[in-house]
C-alpha positions as CSV (number, residue, x, y, z in Angstrom):
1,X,45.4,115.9,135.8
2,X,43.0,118.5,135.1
3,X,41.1,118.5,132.4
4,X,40.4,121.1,129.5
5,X,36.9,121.9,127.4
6,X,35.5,119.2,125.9
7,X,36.4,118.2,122.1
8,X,34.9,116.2,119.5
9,X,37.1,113.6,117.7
10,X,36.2,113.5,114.0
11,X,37.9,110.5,111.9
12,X,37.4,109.9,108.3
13,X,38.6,106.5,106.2
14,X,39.1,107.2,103.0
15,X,40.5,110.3,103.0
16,X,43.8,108.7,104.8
17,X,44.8,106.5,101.7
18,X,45.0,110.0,99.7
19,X,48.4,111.4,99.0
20,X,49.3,114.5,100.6
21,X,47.9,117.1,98.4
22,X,45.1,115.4,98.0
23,X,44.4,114.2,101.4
24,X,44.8,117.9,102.4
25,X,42.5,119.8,100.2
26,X,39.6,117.0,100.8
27,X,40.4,117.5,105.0
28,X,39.8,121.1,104.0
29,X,36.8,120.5,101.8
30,X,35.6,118.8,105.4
31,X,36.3,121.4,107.6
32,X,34.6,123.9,105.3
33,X,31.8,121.9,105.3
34,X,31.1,120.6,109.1
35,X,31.6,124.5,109.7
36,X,29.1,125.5,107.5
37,X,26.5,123.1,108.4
38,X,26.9,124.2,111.8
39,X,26.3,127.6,110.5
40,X,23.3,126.6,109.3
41,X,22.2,125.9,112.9
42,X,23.0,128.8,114.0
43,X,25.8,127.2,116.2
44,X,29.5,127.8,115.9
45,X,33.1,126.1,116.3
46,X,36.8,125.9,116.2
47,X,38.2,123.2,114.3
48,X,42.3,121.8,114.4
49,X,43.7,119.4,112.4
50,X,46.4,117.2,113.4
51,X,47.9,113.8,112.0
52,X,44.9,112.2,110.3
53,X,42.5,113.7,113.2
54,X,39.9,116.8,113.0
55,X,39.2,117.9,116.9
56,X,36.4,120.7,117.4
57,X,35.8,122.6,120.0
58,X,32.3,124.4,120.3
59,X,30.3,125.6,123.2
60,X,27.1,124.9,120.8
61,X,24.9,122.2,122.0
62,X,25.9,118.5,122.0
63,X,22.4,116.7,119.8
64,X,23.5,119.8,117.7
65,X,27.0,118.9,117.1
66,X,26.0,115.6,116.7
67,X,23.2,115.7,114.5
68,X,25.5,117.7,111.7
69,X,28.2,115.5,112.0
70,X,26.2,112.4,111.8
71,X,24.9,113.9,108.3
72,X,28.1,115.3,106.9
73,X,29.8,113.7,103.8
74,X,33.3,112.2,105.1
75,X,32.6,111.7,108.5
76,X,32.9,108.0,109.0
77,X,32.6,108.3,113.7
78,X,33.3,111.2,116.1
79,X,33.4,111.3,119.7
80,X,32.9,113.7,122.4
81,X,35.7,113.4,124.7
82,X,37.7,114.5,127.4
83,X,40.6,116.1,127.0
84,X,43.8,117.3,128.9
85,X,47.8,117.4,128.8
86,X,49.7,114.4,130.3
87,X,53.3,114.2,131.7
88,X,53.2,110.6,131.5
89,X,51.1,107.2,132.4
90,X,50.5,108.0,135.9
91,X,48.2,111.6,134.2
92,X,46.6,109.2,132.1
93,X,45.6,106.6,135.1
94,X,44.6,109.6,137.4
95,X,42.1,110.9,134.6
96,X,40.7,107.7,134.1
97,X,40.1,107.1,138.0
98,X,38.4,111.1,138.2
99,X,36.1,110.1,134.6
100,X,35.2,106.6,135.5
101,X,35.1,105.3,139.3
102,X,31.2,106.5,139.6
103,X,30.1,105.1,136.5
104,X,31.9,101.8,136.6
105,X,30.4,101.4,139.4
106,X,28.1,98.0,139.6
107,X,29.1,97.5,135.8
108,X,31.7,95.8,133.8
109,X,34.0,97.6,131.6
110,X,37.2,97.1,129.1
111,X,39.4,99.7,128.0
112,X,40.6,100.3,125.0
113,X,43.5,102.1,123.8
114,X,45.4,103.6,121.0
115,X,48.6,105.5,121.2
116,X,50.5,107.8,118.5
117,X,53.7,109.5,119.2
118,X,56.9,109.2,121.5
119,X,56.4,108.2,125.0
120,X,58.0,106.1,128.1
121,X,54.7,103.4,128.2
122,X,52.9,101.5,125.6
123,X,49.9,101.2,125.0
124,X,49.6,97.7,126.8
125,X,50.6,100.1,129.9
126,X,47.8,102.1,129.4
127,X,44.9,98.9,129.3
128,X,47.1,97.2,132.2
129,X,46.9,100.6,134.6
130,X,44.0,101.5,134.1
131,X,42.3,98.3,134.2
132,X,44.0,97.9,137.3
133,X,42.9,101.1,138.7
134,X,39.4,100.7,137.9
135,X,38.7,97.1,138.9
136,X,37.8,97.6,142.6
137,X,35.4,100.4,141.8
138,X,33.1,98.0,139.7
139,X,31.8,94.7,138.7
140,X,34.7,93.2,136.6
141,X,36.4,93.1,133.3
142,X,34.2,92.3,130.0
143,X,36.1,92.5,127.3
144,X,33.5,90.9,125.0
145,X,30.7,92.5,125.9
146,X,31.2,95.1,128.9
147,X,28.6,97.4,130.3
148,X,31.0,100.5,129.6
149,X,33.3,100.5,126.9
150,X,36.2,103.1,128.1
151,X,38.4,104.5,124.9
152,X,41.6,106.5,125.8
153,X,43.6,108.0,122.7
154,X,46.7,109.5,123.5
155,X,48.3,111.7,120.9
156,X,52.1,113.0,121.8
157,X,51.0,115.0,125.0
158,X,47.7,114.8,125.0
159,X,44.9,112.3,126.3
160,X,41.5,112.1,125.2
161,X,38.5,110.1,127.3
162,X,35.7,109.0,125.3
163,X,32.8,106.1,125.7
164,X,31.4,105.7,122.0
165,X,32.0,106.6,118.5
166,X,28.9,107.5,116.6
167,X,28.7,107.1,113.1
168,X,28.6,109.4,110.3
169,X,27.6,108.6,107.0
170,X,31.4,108.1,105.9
171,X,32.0,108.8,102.0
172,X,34.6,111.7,100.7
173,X,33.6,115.1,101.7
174,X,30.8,117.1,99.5
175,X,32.6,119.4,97.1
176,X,35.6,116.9,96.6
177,X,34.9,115.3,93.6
178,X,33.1,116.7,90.4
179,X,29.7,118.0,89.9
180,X,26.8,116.1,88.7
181,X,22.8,116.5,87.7
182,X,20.6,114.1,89.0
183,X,17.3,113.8,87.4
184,X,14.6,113.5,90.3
185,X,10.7,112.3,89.4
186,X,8.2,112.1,92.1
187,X,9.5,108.8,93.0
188,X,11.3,107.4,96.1
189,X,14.7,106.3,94.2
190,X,16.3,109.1,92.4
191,X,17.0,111.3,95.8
192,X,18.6,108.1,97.2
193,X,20.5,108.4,94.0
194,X,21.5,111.7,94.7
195,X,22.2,111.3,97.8
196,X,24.3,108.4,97.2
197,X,26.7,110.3,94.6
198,X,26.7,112.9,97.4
199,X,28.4,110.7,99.4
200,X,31.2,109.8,96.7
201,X,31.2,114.0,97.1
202,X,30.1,115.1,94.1
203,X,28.2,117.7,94.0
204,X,24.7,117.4,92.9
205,X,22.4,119.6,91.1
206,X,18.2,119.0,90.7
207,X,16.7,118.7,86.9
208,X,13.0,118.4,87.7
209,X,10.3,117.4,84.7
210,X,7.2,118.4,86.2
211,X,4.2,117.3,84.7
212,X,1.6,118.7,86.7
213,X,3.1,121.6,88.5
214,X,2.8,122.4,91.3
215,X,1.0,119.5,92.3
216,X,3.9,117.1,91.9
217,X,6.4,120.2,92.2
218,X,5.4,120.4,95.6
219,X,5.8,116.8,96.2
220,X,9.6,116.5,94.5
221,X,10.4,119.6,96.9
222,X,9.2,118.4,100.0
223,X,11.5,114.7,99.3
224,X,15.0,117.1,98.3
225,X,14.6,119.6,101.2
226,X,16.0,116.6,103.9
227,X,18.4,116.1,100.9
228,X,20.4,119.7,101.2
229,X,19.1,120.8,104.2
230,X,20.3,118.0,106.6
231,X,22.9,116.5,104.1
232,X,24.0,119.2,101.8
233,X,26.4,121.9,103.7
234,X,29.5,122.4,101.7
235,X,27.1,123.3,98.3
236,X,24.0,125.5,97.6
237,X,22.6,123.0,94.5
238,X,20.7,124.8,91.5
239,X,17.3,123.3,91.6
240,X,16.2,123.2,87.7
241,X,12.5,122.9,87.5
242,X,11.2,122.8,83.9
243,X,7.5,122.1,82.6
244,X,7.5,119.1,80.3
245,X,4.3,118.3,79.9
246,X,4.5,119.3,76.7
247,X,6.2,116.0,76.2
248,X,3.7,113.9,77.1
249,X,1.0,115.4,74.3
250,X,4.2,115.7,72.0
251,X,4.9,111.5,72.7
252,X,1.1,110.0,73.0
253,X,-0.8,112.3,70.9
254,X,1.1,113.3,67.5
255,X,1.1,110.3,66.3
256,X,5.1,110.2,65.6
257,X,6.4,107.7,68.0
258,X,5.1,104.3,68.7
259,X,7.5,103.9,72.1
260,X,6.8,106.6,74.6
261,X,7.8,104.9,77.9
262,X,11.3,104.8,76.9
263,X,11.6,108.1,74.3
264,X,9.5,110.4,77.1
265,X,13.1,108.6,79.2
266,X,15.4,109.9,76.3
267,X,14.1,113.1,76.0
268,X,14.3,113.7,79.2
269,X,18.4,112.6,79.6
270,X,18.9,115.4,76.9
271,X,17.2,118.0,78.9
272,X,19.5,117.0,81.7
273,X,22.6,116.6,79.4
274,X,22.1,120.5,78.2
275,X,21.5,121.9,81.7
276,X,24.4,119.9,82.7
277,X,26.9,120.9,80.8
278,X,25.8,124.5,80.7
279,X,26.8,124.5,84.6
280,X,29.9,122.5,84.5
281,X,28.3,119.0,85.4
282,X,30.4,115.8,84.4
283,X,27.4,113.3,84.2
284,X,23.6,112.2,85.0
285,X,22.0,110.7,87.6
286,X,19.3,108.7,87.8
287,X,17.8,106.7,90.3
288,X,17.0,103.8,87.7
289,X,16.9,100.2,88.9
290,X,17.5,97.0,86.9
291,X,14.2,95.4,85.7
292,X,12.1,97.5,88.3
293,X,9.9,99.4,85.6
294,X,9.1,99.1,81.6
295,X,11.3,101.6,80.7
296,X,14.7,100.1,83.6
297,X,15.2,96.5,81.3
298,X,18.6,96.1,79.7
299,X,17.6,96.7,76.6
300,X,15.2,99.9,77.1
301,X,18.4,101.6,79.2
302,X,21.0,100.8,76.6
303,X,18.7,101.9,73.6
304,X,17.8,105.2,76.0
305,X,21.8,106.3,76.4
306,X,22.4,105.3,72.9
307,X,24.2,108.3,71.4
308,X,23.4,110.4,74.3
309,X,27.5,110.9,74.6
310,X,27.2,112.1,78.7
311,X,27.8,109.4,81.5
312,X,25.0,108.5,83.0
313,X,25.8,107.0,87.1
314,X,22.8,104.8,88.0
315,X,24.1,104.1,92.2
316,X,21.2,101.9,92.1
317,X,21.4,99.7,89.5
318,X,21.3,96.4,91.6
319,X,19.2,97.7,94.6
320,X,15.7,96.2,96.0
321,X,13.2,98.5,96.3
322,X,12.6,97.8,99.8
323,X,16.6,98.3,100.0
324,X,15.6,102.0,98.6
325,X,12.9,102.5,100.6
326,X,14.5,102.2,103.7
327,X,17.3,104.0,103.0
328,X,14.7,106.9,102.0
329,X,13.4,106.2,105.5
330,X,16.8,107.3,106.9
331,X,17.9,110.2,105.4
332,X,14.6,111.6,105.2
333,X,13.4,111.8,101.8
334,X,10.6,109.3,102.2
335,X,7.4,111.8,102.4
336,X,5.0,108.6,102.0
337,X,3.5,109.6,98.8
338,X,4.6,108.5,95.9
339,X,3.5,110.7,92.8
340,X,4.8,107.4,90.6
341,X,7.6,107.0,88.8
342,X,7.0,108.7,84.8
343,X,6.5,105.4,82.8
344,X,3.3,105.3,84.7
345,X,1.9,107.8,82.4
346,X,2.8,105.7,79.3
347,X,1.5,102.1,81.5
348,X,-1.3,100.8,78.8
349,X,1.3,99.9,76.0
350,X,4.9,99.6,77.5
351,X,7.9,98.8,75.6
352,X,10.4,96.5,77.3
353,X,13.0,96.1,74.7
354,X,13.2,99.1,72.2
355,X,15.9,99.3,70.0
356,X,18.4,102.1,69.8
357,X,18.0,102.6,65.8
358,X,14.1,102.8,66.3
359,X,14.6,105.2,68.8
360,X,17.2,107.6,67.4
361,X,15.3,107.1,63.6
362,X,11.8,108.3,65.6
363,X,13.8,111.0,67.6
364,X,15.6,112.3,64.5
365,X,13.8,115.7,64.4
366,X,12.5,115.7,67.8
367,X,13.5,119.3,68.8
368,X,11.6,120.7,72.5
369,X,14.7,120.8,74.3
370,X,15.5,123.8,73.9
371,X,11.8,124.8,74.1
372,X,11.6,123.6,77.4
373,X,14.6,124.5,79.0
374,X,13.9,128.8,78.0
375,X,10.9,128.7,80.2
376,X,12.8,126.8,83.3
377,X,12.8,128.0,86.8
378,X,15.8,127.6,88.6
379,X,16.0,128.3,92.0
380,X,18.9,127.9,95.2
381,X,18.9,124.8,97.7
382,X,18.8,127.6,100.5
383,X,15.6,128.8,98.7
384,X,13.6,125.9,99.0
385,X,11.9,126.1,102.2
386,X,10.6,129.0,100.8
387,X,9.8,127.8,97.5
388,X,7.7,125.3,99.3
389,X,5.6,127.7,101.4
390,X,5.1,129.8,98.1
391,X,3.8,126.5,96.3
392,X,1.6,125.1,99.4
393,X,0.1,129.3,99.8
394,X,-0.5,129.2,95.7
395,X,-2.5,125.6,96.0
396,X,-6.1,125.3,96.0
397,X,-7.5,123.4,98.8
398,X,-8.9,120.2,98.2
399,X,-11.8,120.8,100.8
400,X,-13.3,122.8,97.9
401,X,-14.3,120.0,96.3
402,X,-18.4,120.4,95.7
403,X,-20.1,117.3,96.6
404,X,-21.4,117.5,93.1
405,X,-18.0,116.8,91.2
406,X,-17.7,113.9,88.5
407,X,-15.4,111.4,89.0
408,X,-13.1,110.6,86.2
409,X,-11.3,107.3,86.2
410,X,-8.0,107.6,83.3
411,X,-6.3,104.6,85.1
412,X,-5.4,101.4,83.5
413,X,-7.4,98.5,84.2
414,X,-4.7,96.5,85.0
415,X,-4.0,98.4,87.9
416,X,-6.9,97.6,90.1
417,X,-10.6,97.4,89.4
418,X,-13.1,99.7,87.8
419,X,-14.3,103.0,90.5
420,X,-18.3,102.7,91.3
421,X,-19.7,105.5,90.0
422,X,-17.0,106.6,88.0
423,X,-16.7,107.7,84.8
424,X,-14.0,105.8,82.8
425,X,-12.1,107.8,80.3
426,X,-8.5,107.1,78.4
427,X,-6.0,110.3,78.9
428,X,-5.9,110.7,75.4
429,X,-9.9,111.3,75.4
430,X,-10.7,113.8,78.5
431,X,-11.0,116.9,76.8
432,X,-13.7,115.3,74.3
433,X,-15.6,113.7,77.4
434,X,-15.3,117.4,79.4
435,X,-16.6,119.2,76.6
436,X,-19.4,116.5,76.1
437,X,-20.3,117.0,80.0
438,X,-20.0,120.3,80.3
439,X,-16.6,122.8,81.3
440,X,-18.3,124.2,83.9
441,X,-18.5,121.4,85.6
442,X,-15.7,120.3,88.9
443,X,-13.9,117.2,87.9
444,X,-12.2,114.8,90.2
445,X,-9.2,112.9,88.1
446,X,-8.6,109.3,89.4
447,X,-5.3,106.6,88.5
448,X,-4.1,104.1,90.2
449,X,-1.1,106.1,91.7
450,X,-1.7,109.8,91.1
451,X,0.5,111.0,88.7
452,X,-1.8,110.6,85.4
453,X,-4.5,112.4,87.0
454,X,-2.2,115.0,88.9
455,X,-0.8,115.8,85.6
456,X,-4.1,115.9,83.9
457,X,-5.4,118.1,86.5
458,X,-2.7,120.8,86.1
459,X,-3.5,121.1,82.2
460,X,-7.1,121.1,82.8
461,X,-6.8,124.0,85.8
462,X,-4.3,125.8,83.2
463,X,-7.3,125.6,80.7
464,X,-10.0,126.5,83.0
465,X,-11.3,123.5,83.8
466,X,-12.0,123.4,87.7
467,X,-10.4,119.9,88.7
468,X,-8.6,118.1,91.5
469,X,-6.9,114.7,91.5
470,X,-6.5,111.8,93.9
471,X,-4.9,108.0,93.3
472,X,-7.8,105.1,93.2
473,X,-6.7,103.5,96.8
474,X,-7.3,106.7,98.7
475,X,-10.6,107.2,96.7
476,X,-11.8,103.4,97.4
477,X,-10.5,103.5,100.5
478,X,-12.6,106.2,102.0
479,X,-15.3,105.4,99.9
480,X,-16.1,108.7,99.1
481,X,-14.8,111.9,97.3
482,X,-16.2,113.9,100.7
483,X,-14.7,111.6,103.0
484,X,-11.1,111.9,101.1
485,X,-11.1,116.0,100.9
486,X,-11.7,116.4,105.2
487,X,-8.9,114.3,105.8
């Protein structure tokens, strides 16, 4: 037989138990999308669809191919695979003889078959022939665990050769199902929440509350580009970045609310509700865990969506955080530094079981929403490689440091011992100690993970105040505020 271009096999699971309307806009949405992220690539193809099967044909290159189909939504395996026209068994056997013979050779193998359509052999014909056929050109027949697996797939009159089916990260195509806003922190779990709502194929779109922008701007951006670069073809997400730091002087420092950790959580699910709805979104996402921080118990998370009337999707509710983490691993949002999830900020009196009436009576006249969102930045997933340069070219450099600068320890001290040297101040009382010591000093912010002193570090820099930030393990670990800043 002779043999055509090669063509990858694309399967999907779920998409099959749709009825036929259904089942044929979501095999569109796919098509749309595997074309697009092959676009993005810079590599091209022709897709067919026939009878629960999605065949493309590209000259592109093969880790290419592979690569965007192993990262698009409704994939579950494809194949690269042979291909050619058969008159009947004996085309099939010939094939197999031409593919095979070498490469059996010194190996076992066991063919598998599968057969759709009308024809004069069964599929048992097919495993019998060419099993037959192949056996004196190698080893023996394994059919538990052979050297070479051998797949033929014959489809009316058509054959296609293949030797593996790769993995995709299965799911309903992006763009399928309705649109939602996931609210991302500087932490590892909320863009494995995204992600994983991506992969029911919802649509996701970014609400960021940055507390210390750019420092943990830059941070949130670097974890989402893998997110909608590698994962994302088939929607260009809004990206809503707002500055809510506002917030945390509002919640610690007004003296109106006597649970922060969990309030700072409400206020921030009403930001996200407004942006939502004002861009069609039909829920929140959040990449909460049961029991994992202060603000994640039972209680705090009821009392938190209390009244909130806008479903909130927590994908993972019941997770491990090492479950999390190596997920993050895989699809590449894990950066390795961890800005801390937001209840950090609020760690030295932590409510664990707030009520919904103390909340909603201390919230009654709380009104920054709107406040916050006028001054928010949105920007395009297909912007944010750019965004990221602009951020990184806008940043001081932390080898500017003068060997000269105080360190300022505004960690808890349940989070690890007291800093040598250090000068230990609470949050709420920086500005009084930098105005005792002088504003034109260089400060050096230290916490136990970096996100109180990043965030302290932005408002100081905004007021003048020359200041960087580091997390107490780095800063102990090296020993010295030099040593840190060359690395």
């Amino acid at each position: 037989m002779n043999f055509d271009d090669p063509v990858y096999i694309i399967r999907y699971s779920e998409l099959g138990l749709k009825g036929p309307r259904a089942r044929n806009a979501m095999e569109q949405t796919l098509v749309r999308n595997i074309l697009e992220g092959l676009r993005k690539k810079d590599q091209n193809g022709v897709i067919k669809r026939d009878k629960g099967r999605i065949y493309l044909s590209s000259y592109s290159r093969d880790d290419i191919i592979s690569h965007v189909l192993e990262r698009t939504m409704g994939v579950k395996t494809f194949s690269l695979s042979m291909t050619g026209r058969i008159n009947g068994l004996k085309d099939i056997v010939d094939g197999s003889v031409a593919l095979y013979s070498s490469k059996v050779s010194g190996k076992t193998y066991a063919v598998r078959s599968h057969r759709k359509g009308e024809h004069n052999f069964r599929s048992s014909d097919i495993l019998t022939g060419v099993g037959d056929a192949l056996f004196p050109y190698s080893s023996g027949v394994d059919l538990e665990n052979p050297d070479l697996e051998i797949f033929i797939e014959v489809r009316d009159n058509r054959v296609y050769f293949f030797n593996s089916k790769i993995k995709g990260p299965g799911g309903l195509p992006l763009g399928s199902e309705g649109k939602l806003t996931a609210l991302v922190s500087g932490g590892i779990d909320s863009p494995v929440a995204a992600w994983q709502m991506m992969k029911r194929g919802c649509p996701v779109d970014i609400v960021f509350c940055s507390l210390a922008h750019p420092q943990d701007t830059m941070g949130m951006v670097r974890s989402i580009i893998p997110l909608y670069e590698d994962w994302g073809h088939g929607y260009n997400a809004r990206i809503h970045i707002l500055d809510c730091s506002r917030l945390i002087d509002e919640l610690t420092l007004s003296g109106k609310y006597t649970l922060p950790n969990v309030e700072f959580k409400r206020a921030i699910y009403m930001i996200a509700k407004k942006i939502g709805l004002s861009y069609g979104s039909c829920g929140i996402v959040t990449g909460e865990s049961m029991g994992q921080v202060s603000s994640q118990t039972p209680e705090n998370l009821m009392a938190i969506e209390s009244g909130l009337d806008f479903p909130v999707y927590r994908p993972l509710i019941s997770w491990d955080k090492d479950d999390t983490t190596d997920l993050a691993r895989k699809i590449g949002t894990f950066t390795g530094e961890n800005m801390g999830e937001y209840c950090a900020l609020f760690a030295e009196k932590p409510v664990i079981r707030a009520k919904a009436s103390d909340i909603n009576r201390e919230m009654e006249n709380y009104d920054l929403t709107d406040a916050i969102i006028k001054n928010m930045v949105t920007i395009r997933a297909s912007e944010l490689v750019q965004y990221y340069r602009d951020l990184i070219g806008g940043m001081g450099k932390l080898t500017d440091l003068p060997s000269d600068a105080v360190i300022v320890d505004i960690g808890n001290e349940e989070h690890g011992s007291a800093i040598p040297g250090a000068f230990k101040v609470e949050p709420a009382g920086i500005r009084d100690f930098i105005n005792q010591n002088g504003r034109d000093k260089t400060y050096l912010l230290v916490c136990s993970n970096g996100l109180q002193s990043a965030h302290w570090s932005g408002i100081l820099n905004s007021e003048g105040i020359r200041t960087f930030y580091t997390n107490k393990s780095t800063l102990i670990k090296n020993r010295s505020p030099e040593k840190i800043l060359k690395q």
